[in-house]
MISE-739626 format. One record per residue (C-alpha): residue number from 1; residue in three letters; x, y, z. Coordinates in steps of 0.5 Angstrom, whole numbers, plus 500, padded with zeros to 3 digits. Example, Ala and Ser with C-alpha at 12.3 -4.5 7.8 and 13.67 -1.06 7.14 Angstrom:
% MISE-739626
<node i="1" aa="ALA" east="525" north="491" up="516"/>
<node i="2" aa="SER" east="527" north="498" up="514"/>
% end
This chain:
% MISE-739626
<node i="1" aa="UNK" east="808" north="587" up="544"/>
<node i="2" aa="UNK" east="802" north="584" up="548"/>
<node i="3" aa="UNK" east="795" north="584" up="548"/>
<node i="4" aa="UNK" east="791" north="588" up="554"/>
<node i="5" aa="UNK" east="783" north="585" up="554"/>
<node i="6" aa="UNK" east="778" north="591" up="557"/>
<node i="7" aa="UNK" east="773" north="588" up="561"/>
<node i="8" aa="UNK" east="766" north="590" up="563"/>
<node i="9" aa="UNK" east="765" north="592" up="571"/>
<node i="10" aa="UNK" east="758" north="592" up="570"/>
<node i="11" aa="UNK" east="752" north="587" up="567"/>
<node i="12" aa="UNK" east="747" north="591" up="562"/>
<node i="13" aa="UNK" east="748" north="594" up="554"/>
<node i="14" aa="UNK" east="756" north="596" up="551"/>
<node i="15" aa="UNK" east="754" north="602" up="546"/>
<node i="16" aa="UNK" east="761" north="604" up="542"/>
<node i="17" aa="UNK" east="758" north="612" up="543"/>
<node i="18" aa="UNK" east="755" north="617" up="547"/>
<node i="19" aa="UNK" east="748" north="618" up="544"/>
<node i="20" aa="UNK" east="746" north="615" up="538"/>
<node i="21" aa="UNK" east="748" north="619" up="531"/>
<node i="22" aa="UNK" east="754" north="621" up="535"/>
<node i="23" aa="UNK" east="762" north="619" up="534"/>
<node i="24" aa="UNK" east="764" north="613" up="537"/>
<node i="25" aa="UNK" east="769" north="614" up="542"/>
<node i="26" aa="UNK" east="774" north="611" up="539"/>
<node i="27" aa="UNK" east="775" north="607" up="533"/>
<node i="28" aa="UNK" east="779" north="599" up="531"/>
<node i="29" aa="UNK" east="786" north="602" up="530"/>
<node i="30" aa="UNK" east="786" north="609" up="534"/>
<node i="31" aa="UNK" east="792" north="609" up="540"/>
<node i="32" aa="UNK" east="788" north="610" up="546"/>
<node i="33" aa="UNK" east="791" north="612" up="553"/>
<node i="34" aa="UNK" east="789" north="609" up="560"/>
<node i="35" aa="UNK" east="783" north="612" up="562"/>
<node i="36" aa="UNK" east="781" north="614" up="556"/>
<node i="37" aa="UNK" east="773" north="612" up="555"/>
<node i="38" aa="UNK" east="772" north="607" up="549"/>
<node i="39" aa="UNK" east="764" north="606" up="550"/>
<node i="40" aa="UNK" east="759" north="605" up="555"/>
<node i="41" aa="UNK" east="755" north="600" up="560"/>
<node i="42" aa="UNK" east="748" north="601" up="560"/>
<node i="43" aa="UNK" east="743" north="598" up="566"/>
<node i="44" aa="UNK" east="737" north="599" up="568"/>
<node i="45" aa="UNK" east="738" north="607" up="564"/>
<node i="46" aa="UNK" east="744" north="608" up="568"/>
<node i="47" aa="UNK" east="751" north="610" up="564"/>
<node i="48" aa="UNK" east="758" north="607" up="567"/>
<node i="49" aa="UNK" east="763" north="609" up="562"/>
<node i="50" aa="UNK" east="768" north="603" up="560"/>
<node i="51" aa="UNK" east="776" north="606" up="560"/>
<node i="52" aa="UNK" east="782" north="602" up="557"/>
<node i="53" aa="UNK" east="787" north="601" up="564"/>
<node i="54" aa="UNK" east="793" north="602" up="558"/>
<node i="55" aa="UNK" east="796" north="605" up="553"/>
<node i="56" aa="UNK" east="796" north="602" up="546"/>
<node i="57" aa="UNK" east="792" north="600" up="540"/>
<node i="58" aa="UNK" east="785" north="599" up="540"/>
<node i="59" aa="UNK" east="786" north="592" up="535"/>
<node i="60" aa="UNK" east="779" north="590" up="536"/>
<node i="61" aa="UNK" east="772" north="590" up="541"/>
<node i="62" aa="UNK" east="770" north="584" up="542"/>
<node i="63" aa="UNK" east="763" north="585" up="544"/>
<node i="64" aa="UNK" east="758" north="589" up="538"/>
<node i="65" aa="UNK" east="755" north="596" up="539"/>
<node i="66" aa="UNK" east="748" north="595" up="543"/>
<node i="67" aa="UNK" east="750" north="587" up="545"/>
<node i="68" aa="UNK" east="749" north="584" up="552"/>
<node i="69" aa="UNK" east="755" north="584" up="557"/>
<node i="70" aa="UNK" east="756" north="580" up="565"/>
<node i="71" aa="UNK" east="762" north="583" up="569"/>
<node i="72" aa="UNK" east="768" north="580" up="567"/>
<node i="73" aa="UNK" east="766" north="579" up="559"/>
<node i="74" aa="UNK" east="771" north="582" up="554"/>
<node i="75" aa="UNK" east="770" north="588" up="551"/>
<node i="76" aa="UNK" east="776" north="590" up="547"/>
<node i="77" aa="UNK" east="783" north="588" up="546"/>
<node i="78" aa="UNK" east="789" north="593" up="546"/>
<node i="79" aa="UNK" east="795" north="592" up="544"/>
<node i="80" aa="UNK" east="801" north="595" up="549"/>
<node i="81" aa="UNK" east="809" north="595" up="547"/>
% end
């Protein structure tokens, strides 16, 4: 097994769910297939989905909900067979 990192595209604001009060789109633990979405970038009130590239096992995000991300920052690790 190894481990994947997701990066963000995009500078702006990492939000784990769609709206507030809402599901995250996937939880630490959950299988996720590549392009599946696992959250969102916001900048300037304009929403880019971030999608894991692989399929595997969400181990972690490594940026919290509403934190500030740079292009290229890690934003989940997945794990891959």
């Amino acid at each position: 097994m190894s481990e994947h990192q997701v990066t963000s595209p995009l500078p702006g604001i990492f939000y784990r769910s769609p709206a507030p009060g809402q599901p995250e789109f996937v939880q630490v633990g959950a299988n996720v297939e590549a392009g599946q979405t696992i959250g969102l970038v916001e900048i300037m009130k304009q929403f880019s989905e971030i999608k894991a590239d692989v399929q595997g096992v969400l181990t972690s995000f490594t940026v919290a909900d509403n934190g500030a991300l740079a292009p290229g920052d890690p934003v989940a690790i997945i794990e891959t067979k």
